[in-house]
C-alpha positions as CSV (number, residue, x, y, z in Angstrom):
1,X,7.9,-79.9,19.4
2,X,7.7,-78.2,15.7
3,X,4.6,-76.7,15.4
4,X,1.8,-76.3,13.7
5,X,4.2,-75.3,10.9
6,X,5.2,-78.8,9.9
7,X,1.7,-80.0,9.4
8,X,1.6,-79.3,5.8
9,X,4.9,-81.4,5.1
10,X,3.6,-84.3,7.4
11,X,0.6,-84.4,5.7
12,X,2.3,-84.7,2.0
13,X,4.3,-87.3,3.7
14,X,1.6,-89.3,4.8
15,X,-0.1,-88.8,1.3
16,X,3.1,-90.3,-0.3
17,X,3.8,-93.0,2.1
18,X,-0.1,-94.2,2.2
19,X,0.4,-94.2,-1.6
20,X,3.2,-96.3,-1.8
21,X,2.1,-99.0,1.2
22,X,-2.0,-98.2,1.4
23,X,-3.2,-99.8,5.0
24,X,-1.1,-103.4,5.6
25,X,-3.7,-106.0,5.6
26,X,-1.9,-107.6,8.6
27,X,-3.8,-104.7,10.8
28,X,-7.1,-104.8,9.2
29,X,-6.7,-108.6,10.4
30,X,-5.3,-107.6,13.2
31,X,-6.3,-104.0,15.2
32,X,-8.8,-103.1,12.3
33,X,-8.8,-99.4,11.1
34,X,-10.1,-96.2,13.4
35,X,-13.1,-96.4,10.9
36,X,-14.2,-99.6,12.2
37,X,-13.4,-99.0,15.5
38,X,-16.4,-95.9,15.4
39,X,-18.6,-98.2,13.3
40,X,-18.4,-101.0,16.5
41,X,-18.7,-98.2,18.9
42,X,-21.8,-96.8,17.1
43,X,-23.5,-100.6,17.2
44,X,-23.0,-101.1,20.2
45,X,-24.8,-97.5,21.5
46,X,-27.6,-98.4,19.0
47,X,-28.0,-102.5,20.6
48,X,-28.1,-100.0,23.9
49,X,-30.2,-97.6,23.4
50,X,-32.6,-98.3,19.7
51,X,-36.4,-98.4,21.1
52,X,-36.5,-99.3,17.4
53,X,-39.0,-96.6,16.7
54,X,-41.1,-96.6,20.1
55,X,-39.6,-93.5,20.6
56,X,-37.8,-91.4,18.0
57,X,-37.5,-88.2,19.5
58,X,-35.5,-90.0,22.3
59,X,-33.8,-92.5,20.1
60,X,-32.4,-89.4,17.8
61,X,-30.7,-87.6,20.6
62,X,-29.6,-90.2,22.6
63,X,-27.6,-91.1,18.8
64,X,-27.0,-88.0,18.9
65,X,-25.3,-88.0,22.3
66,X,-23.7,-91.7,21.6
67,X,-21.8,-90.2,18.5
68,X,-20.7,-87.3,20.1
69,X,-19.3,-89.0,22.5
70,X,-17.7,-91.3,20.0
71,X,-16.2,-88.7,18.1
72,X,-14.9,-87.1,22.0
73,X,-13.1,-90.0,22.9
74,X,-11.6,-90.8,19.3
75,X,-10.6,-87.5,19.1
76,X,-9.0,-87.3,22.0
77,X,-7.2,-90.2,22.1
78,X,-5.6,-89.0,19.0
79,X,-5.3,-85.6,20.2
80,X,-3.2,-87.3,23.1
81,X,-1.2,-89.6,20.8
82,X,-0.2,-86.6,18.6
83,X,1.0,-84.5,21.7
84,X,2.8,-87.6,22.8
85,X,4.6,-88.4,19.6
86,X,5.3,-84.3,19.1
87,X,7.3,-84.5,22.5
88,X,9.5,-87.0,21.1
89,X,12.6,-86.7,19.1
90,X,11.3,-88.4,15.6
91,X,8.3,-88.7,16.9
92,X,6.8,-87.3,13.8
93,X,7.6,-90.3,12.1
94,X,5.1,-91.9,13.7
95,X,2.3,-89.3,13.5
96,X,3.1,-89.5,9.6
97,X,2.7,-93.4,9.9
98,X,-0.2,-92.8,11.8
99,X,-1.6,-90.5,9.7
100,X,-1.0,-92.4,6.4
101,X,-2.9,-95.6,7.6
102,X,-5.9,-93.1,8.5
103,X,-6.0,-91.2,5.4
104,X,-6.5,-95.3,3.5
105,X,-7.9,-93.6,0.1
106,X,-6.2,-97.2,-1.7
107,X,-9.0,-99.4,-0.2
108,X,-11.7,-97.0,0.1
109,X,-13.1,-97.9,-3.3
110,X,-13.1,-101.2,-2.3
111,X,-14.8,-100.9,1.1
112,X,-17.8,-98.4,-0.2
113,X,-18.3,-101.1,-3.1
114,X,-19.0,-103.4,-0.1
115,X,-21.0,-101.1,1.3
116,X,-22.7,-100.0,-1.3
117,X,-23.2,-103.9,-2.4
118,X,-24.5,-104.7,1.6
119,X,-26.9,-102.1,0.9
C-alpha cells in the first residue's frame, strides 16, 4: 500500500492518460460509464417510488433516501475496489485506469449538449 501520499501523482496520471485515450467507446457500448450507472439507478427508485405529485413531502425524502443510498453503494464499491487494487503490487495501475475513464472531461461536452438538447 503507498498511501495517501501517491494520490496527487495518480491523479496527474489519470489526467494525462484520460487525455490521451478519453473513455473507449467499446465500454460505453459495452459496461456504460459509473454516470449512467447512477442515472439508471436513480429511474428506477423514481418508477418505484414517484406518487407523481400526490405526495411531495413523501416523494422528496424518499429521493432523498434513494440517492443516498445510491451514492452509499457507489461509493463503496469504489472504496472497496481502491483498497483492493492498493493491496496489490501495480495495482495502482489500475486505480489510475480506473480513475482516468471516471474523470471523462473529453466527452462531457458532448453528453451535456445532449442533455441540454433533450431538454
Amino acid at each position: 500500500m503507498l498511501g495517501a501520499l501517491y494520490t496527487p501523482w495518480l491523479l496527474l496520471g489519470a489526467l494525462a492518460a484520460e487525455g490521451l485515450l478519453g473513455y473507449p467507446s467499446v465500454f460505453w457500448r459495452t459496461i456504460g460509464h459509473p454516470v449512467s450507472w447512477m442515472g439508471r439507478f436513480l429511474s428506477l427508485g423514481e418508477t418505484w417510488m414517484n406518487t407523481h405529485g400526490r405526495r411531495p413531502r413523501r416523494d422528496f425524502v424518499a429521493g432523498m433516501v434513494w440517492l443516498a443510498a445510491g451514492i452509499t453503494l457507489l461509493g463503496g464499491m469504489a472504496w472497496g475496489l481502491s483498497m483492493t487494487l492498493s493491496q496489490i503490487a501495480y495495482g495502482w495501475i489500475g486505480e489510475l485506469l480506473i480513475m482516468a475513464t471516471l474523470i471523462a472531461s473529453r466527452s462531457l461536452y458532448a453528453h451535456v449538449r445532449d442533455v441540454y438538447a433533450a431538454l
